[in-house]
C-alpha positions, 0 to 999 in steps of 0.5 A, spaced: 497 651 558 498 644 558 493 639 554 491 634 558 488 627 553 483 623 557 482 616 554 474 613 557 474 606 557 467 601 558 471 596 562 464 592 564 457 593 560 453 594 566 453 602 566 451 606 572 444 609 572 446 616 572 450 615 565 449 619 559 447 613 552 451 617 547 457 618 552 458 611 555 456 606 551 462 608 546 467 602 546 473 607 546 473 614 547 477 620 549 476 627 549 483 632 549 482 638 555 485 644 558 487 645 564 481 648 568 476 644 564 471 640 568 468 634 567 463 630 569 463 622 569 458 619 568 461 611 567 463 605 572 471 606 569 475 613 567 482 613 566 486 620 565 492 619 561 498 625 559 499 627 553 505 623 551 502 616 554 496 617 550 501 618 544 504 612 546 498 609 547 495 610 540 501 608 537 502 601 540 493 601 537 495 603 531 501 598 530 496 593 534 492 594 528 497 594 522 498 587 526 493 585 526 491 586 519 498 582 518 496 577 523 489 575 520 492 575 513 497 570 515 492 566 519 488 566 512 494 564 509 495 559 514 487 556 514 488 555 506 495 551 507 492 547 512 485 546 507 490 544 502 494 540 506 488 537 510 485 535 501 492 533 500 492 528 505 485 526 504 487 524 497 493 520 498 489 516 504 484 515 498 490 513 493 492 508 499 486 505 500 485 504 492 492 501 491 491 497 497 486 494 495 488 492 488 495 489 492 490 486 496 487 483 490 494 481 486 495 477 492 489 473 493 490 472 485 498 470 486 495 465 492 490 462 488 495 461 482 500 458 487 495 453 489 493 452 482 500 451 480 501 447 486 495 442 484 498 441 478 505 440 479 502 434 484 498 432 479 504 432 475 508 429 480 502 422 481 502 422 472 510 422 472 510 415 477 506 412 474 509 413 468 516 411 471 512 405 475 510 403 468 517 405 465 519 399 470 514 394 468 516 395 462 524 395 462 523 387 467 517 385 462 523 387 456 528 383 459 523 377 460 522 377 453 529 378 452 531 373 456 526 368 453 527 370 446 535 368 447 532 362 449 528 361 444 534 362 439 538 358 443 533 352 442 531 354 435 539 354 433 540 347 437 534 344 434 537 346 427 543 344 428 540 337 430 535 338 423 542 340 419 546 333 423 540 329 422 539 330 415 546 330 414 547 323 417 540 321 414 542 324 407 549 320 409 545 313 410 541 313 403 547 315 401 551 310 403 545 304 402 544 306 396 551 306 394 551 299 397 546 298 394 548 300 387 554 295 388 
């Protein structure tokens, strides 16, 4: 005797009126039977399959299944990589925004010491001119008193010399009066 497999699938949820509760509303259901069994439906969608394709078919199910436990596993660890991921990046946006704003406030602080720096050497500057417009007066005031300082001891040597000769021919004149005058 031939033993036939019969797989009963509910396709659409709506169910005949005639349908039994117990039998129908079963999401996967098969019943084995001989030849010359009757069988009476009572769902919208019967499929009879032989033997070797519901062996077929319930293997293709159970390694689906397997599968699928294999599958969701993999998803699971896929969904905890791409939390882990999601977390890393979300980390390393919060360290860019921290050492962007520190970068951000080393430049604002190197713009302000620059412009400090800057007001200074300009200071600097405008004190280094006038120290040198000053160094010039001073180095053409130095070279006036040098020359009227020569001057000055050009006429005081002149005026020596005249006091050294007039004294001498002062001294030559009493010399000689009273040396006329002593003989």
């Amino acid at each position: 005797m031939k033993y036939f497999s019969l797989i009963f699938l509910i396709v659409s949820m709506h169910q005949l009126q005639a349908q039994s509760e117990d039998f129908c509303n079963e999401a996967l259901w098969y019943q084995k039977l001989q030849h010359g069994d009757t069988l009476s439906v009572r769902c919208d969608t019967v499929y009879l399959l032989n033997r070797f394709t519901f062996n077929y078919y319930q293997k293709l199910l159970k390694t689906y299944r397997s599968q699928d436990q294999r599958i969701k596993a993999l998803t699971s660890v896929y969904d905890d990589m791409s939390m882990l991921y999601e977390k890393r990046v979300a980390d390393q946006d919060k360290e860019y925004q921290q050492l962007l704003a520190n970068f951000n406030q080393l430049v604002s602080g190197s713009n302000t010491f620059i412009q400090q720096s800057n007001q200074n050497l300009a200071s600097i500057k405008t004190s280094l001119q006038h120290a040198e417009a000053n160094i010039q007066t001073t180095q053409t005031s130095l070279a006036t008193v040098e020359s009227s300082l020569k001057q000055e001891i050009k006429i005081s040597r002149k005026q020596k010399f005249k006091n050294i000769v007039g004294g001498f021919a002062a001294g030559a004149i009493v010399a000689a009066l009273v040396f006329a005058a002593s003989n």
